[in-house]
C-alpha positions as CSV (number, residue, x, y, z in Angstrom):
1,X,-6.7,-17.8,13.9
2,X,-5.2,-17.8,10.3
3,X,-4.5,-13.8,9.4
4,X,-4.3,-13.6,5.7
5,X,-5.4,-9.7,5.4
6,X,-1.5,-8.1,5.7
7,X,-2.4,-5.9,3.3
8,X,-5.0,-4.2,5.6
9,X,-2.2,-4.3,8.2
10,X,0.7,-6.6,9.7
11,X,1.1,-7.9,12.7
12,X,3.6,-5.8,15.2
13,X,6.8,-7.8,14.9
14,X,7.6,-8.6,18.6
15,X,11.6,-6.7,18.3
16,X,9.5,-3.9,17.0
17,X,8.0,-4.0,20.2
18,X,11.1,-4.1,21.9
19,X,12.6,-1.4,20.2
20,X,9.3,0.9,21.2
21,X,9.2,0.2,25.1
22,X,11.7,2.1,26.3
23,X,10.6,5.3,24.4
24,X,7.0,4.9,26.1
25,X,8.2,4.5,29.1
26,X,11.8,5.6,30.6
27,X,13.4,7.7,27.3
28,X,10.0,10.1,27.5
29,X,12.1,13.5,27.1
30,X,11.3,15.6,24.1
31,X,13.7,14.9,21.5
32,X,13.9,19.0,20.5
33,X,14.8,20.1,24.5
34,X,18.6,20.6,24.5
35,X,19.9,18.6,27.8
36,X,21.5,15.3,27.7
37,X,18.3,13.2,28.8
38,X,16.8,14.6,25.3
39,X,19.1,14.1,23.4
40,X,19.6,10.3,23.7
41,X,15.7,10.1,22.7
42,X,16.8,12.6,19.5
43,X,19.4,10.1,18.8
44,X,16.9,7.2,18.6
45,X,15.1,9.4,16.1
46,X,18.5,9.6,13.9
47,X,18.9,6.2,14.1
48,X,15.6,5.4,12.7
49,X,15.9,7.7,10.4
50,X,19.0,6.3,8.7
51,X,17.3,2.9,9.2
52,X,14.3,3.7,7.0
53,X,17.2,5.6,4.9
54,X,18.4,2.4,4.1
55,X,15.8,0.3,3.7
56,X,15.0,2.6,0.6
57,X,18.1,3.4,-1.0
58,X,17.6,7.1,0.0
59,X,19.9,9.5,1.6
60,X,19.1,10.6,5.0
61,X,18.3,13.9,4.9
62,X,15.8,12.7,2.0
63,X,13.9,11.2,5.1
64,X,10.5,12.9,6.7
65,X,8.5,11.4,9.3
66,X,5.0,11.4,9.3
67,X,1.8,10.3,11.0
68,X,1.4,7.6,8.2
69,X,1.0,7.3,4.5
70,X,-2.1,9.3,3.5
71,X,0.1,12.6,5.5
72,X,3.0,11.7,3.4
73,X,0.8,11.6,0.1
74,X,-1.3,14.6,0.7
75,X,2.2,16.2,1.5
76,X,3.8,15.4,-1.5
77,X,0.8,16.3,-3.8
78,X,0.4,19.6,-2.0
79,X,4.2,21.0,-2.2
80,X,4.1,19.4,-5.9
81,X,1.4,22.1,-7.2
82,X,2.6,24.8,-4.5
83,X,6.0,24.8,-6.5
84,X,4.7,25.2,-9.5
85,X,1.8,27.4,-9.0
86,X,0.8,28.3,-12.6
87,X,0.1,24.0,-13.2
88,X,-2.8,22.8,-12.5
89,X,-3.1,19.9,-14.1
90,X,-2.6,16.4,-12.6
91,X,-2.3,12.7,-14.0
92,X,-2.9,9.2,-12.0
93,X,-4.2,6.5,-12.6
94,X,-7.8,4.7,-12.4
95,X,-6.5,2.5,-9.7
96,X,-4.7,4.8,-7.3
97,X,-5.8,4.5,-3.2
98,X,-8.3,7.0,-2.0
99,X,-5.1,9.0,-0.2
100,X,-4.3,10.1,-3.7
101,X,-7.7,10.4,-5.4
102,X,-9.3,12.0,-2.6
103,X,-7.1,14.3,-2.4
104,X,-6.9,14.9,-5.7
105,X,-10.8,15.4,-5.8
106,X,-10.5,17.9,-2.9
107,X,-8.0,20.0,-5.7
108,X,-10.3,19.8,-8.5
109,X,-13.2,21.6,-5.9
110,X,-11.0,24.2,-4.0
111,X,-8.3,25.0,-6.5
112,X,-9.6,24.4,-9.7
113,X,-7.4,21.7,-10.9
114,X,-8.2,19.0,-13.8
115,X,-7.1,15.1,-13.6
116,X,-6.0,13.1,-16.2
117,X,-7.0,9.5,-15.1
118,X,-4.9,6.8,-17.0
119,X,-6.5,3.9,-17.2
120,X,-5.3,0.2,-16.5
121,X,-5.9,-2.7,-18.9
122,X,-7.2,-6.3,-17.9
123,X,-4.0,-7.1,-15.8
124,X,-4.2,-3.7,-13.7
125,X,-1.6,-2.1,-16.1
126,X,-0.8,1.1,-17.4
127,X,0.6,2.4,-20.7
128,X,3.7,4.5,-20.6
129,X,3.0,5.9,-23.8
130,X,-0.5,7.1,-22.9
131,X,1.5,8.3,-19.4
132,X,3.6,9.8,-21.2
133,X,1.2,11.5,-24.1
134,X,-0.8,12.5,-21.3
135,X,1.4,15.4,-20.0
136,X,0.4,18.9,-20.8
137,X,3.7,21.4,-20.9
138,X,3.5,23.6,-18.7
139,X,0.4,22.5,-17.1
140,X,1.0,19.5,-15.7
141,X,2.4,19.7,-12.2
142,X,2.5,16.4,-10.8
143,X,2.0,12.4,-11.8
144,X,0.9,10.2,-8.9
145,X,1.3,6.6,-9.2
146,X,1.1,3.6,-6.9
147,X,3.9,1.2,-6.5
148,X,1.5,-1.4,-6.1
149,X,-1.9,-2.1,-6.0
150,X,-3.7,-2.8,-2.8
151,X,-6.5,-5.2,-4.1
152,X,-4.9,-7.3,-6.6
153,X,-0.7,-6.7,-6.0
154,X,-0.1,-5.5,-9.6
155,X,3.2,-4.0,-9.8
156,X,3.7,-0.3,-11.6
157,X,6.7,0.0,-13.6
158,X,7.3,3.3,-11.4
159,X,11.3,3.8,-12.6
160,X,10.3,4.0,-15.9
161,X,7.2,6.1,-15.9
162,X,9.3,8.5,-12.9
163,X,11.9,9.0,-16.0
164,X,9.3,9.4,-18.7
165,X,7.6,12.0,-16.0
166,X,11.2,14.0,-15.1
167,X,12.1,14.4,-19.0
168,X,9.2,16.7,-19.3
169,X,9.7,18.5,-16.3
170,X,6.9,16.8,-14.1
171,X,7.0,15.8,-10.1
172,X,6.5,12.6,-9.6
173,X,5.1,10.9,-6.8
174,X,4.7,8.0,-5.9
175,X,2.5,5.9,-2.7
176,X,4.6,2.7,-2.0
177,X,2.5,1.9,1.1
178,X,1.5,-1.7,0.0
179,X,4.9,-2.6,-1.5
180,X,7.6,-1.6,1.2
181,X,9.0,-5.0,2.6
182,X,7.2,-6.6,-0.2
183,X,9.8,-6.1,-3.2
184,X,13.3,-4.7,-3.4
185,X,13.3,-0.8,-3.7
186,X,16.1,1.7,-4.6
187,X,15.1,5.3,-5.0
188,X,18.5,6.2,-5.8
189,X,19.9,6.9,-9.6
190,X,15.3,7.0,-10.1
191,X,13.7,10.1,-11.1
192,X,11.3,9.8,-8.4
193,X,10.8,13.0,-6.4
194,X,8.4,11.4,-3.3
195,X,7.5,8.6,-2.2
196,X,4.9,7.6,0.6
197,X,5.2,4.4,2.8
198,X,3.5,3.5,6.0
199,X,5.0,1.2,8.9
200,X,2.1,-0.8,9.8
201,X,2.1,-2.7,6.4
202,X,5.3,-3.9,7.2
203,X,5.1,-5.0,11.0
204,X,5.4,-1.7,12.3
205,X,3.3,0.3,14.5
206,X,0.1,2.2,13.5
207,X,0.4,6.4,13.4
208,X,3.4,6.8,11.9
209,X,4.6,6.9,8.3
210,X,7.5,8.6,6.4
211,X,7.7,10.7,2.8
212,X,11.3,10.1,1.0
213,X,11.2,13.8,-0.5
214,X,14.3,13.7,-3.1
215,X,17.3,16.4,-2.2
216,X,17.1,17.3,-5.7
217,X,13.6,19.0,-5.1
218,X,12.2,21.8,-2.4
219,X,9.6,20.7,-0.5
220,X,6.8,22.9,0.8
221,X,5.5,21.1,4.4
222,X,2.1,20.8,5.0
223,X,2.2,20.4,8.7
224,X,2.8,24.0,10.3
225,X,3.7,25.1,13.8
226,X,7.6,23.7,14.8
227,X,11.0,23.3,13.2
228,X,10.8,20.0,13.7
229,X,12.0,17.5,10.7
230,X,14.6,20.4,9.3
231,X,11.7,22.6,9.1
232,X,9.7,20.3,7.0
233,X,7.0,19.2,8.9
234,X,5.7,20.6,12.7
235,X,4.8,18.9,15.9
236,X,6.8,16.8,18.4
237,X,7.8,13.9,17.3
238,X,6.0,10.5,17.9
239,X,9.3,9.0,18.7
240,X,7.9,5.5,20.1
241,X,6.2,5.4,16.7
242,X,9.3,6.7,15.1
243,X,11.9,4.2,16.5
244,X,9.3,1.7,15.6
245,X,9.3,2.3,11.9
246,X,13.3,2.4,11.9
247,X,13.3,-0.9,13.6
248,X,10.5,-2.6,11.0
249,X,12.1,-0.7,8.2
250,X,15.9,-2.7,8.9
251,X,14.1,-5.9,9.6
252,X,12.9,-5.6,6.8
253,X,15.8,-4.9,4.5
254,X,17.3,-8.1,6.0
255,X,14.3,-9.8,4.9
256,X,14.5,-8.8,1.3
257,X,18.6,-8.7,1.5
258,X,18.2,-12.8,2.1
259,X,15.5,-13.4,0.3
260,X,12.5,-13.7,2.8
261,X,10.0,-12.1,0.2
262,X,10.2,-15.1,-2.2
263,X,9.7,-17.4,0.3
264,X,6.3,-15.7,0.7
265,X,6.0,-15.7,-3.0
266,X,6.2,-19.9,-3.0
267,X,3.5,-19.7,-0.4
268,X,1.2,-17.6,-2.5
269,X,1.7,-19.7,-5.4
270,X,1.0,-23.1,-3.2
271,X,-2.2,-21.3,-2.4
272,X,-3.0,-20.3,-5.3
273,X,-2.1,-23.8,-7.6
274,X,-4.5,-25.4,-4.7
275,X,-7.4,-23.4,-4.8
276,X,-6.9,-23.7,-8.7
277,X,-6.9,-27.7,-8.2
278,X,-9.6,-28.3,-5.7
279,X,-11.7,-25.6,-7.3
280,X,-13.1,-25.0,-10.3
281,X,-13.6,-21.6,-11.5
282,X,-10.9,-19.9,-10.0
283,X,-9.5,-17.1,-11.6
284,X,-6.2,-14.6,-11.0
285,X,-7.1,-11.2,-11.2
286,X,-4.2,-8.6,-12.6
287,X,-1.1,-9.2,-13.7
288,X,0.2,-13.3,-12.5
289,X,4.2,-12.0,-13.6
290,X,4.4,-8.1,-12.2
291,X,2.9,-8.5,-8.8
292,X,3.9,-8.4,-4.7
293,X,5.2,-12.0,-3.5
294,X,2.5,-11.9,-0.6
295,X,-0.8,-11.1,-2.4
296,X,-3.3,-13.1,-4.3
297,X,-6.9,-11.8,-5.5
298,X,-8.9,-14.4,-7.0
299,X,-12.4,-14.6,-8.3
300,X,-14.6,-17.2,-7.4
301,X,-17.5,-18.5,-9.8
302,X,-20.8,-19.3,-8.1
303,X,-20.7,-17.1,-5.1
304,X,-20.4,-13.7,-3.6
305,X,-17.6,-13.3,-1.6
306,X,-19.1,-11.2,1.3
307,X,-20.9,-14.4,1.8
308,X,-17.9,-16.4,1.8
309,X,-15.7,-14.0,4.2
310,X,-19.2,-14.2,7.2
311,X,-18.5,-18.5,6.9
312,X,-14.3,-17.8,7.2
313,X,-14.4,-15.7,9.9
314,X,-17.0,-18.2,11.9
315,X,-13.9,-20.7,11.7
316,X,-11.5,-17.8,12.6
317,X,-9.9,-17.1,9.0
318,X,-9.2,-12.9,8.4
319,X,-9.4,-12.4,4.8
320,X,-11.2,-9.5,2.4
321,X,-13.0,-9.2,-0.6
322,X,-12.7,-7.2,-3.9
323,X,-15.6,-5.4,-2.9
324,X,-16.6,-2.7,0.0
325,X,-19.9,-3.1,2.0
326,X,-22.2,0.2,2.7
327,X,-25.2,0.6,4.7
328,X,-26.1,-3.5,3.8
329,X,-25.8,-2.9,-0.4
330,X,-22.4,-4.4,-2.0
331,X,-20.9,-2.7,-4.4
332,X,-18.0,-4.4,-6.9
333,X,-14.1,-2.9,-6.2
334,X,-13.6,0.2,-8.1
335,X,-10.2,-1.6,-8.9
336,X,-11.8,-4.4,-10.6
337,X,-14.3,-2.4,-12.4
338,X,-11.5,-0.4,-13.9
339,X,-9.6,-3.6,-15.2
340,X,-12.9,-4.2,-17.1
341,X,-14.1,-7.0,-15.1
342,X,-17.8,-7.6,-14.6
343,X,-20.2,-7.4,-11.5
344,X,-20.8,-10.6,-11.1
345,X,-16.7,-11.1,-11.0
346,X,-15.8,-8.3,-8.8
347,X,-18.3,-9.7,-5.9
348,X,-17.0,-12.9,-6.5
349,X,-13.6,-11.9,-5.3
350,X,-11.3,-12.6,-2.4
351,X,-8.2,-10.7,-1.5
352,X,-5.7,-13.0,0.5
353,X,-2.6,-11.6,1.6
354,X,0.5,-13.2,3.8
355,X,3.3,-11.9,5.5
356,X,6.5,-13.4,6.9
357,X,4.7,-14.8,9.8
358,X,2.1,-16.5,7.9
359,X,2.8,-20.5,8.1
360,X,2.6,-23.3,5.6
361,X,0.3,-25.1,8.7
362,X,-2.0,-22.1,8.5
363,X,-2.3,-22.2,4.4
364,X,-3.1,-25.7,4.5
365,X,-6.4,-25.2,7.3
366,X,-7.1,-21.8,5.2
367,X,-7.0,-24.1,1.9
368,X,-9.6,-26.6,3.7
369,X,-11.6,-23.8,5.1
370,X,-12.4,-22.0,1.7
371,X,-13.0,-25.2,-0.2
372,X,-15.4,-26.6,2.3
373,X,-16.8,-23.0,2.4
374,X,-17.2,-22.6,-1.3
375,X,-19.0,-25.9,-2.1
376,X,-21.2,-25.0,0.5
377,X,-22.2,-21.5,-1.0
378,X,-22.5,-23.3,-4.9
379,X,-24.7,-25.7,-3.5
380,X,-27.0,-23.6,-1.3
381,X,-27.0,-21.8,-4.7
382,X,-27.6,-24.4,-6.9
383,X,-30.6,-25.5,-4.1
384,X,-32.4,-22.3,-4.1
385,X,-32.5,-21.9,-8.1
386,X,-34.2,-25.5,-8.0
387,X,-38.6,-24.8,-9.1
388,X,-40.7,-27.0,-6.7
389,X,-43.8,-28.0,-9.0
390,X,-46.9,-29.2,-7.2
């Protein structure tokens, strides 16, 4: 099998593994009981927690756990606006993951909030100035903006908007789900107040998440029945989960420390320069300078990609498309639509995305596989547009 969908999720690095077992099976005691047996399983918890700490620059009382990224969102929007009750305004952008417009959605219904909804040019960007002209004094509570896109890997200039956001006395949040282990990142000497990651996009396990809340700023938790997490956020502990994400969380700051993301990035771009030289009608979609080292979205003239990803996965390749499937109707990527793309572009486009354990072997069969697939699809298409005359 050749997995190139690591932005869905990763693939359970097997120390992670290792670090989890002994937590799911001979460390079991509660980590917030007060004898010795529980407090070696608290101490795994610390150690995690100074692990994802580091990993983001952060300090570690800055660090709450969490069942995953769209908790540690949700969070962060929630205590934004229950701070400052008299705002009710809120800015994102067109692109942001359903965690963030969903919920934002929900606060628009039930507490009568209003969105500003900045919108991204042909390479998936934003304009600071319209961020920046877009916050209402005194109104606006919160801007929400992701580190980087999901689809097509375009990278947010989030220090700068965070400091355009903090001179006018704005939260700012923002979900870095699909960039931790990705790219470098250093919350500290930012002006961001939150920001969201999840461990199983970086070879962690599933169900647990964390939300850097800044020191600087009082957070109001969301999850309500324990002192657990300083008070911040209730329930016992997931500490398998936990010691999980503190494990993926340092092996990935060695990774970026020496470098391991760029070797990624000279994978992407051998896929990409192939599929550009085999193909014709390839195109990068977003921007080809500000984007994550492991992700390439590309649109394919000639066929539908939904079409395309049925014929990979018969020869066992994992990819996905710029485009979600309902009840049997396709519908283009609301990301793509945003950038201004057409229909016929959107459902013509393939997401692949790598990871550290992704192989030059398996690029190489992967590179075969979508060729072969393509010319199949262009000439089926070319076959049925053909007018039999009697």
């Amino acid at each position: 099998m050749v997995y190139l969908d690591n932005n869905a999720t990763t693939r359970l690095h097997p120390e992670v593994l290792e670090a989890m077992l002994p937590y799911l099976t001979e460390y079991y005691a509660n980590p917030s009981s007060g004898y010795g047996f529980s407090r070696k399983v608290k101490k795994a918890v610390d150690t995690a927690r100074e692990q994802v700490a580091a990993l983001l620059g952060a300090r570690v009382e800055e660090i709450i756990f969490t069942s995953g990224g769209t908790e540690a969102d949700n969070t962060a929007i929630a205590s934004s606006l229950a701070c400052l009750p008299d705002r009710k305004h809120l800015i994102m952008s067109e692109v942001e993951h359903p965690a963030v417009e969903q919920f934002y959605q929900m606060l628009e219904t039930e507490q009568s909030c209003t969105t500003t909804r900045l919108p991204v040019n042909h390479l998936g960007q934003i304009d600071l100035d319209q961020l920046e002209n877009a916050i209402q004094p005194n109104q606006t509570a919160l801007v929400s903006l992701m580190w980087a896109n999901n689809e097509t890997g375009v990278v947010f200039p989030i220090a700068e908007a965070a400091s355009r956001s903090a001179a006018k006395g704005v939260f700012f949040h923002t979900d870095a789900v699909n960039a931790i282990g990705k790219t470098p990142i250093n919350v500290k000497d930012t002006d961001i107040h939150f920001l969201a990651l999840s461990a199983h996009k970086f070879h962690g396990p599933k169900g647990v998440g964390a939300l850097y809340a800044n020191s600087k700023v009082r957070l109001k938790p969301r999850v309500i029945g324990g002192s657990q997490e300083s008070n911040r956020r209730g329930g016992t502990e997931n500490v398998a989960g936990i010691v999980g994400l503190g494990k993926a969380a340092d092996l990935m700051r060695q990774k970026l420390e020496n470098g391991g993301h760029l070797k990624v990035g000279q994978l992407r771009d051998q896929l990409e320069t192939q599929l550009k030289h085999r193909l014709t009608g390839v195109h990068t979609n977003g921007d080809p300078k500000n984007r994550l080292s492991n992700t390439l979205s590309v649109a394919i003239d000639g066929i539908e990609a939904a079409g395309l990803l049925i014929m990979l996965d018969e020869q066992d390749v994992c990819a996905s498309a710029g485009s979600a499937c309902h009840t049997g109707s396709l519908h283009p990527s609301a990301i793509l639509s945003a950038m201004g793309y057409s229909r016929e572009r959107a459902l013509g486009t393939l997401r692949l995305s790598l990871s550290s354990f992704t192989t030059e072997a398996e690029l190489t069969r992967a590179i075969d596989l979508i060729v072969e697939s393509v010319e199949k699809l262009r000439a089926m298409r070319t076959a049925g547009s053909v007018v039999v005359s009697s």
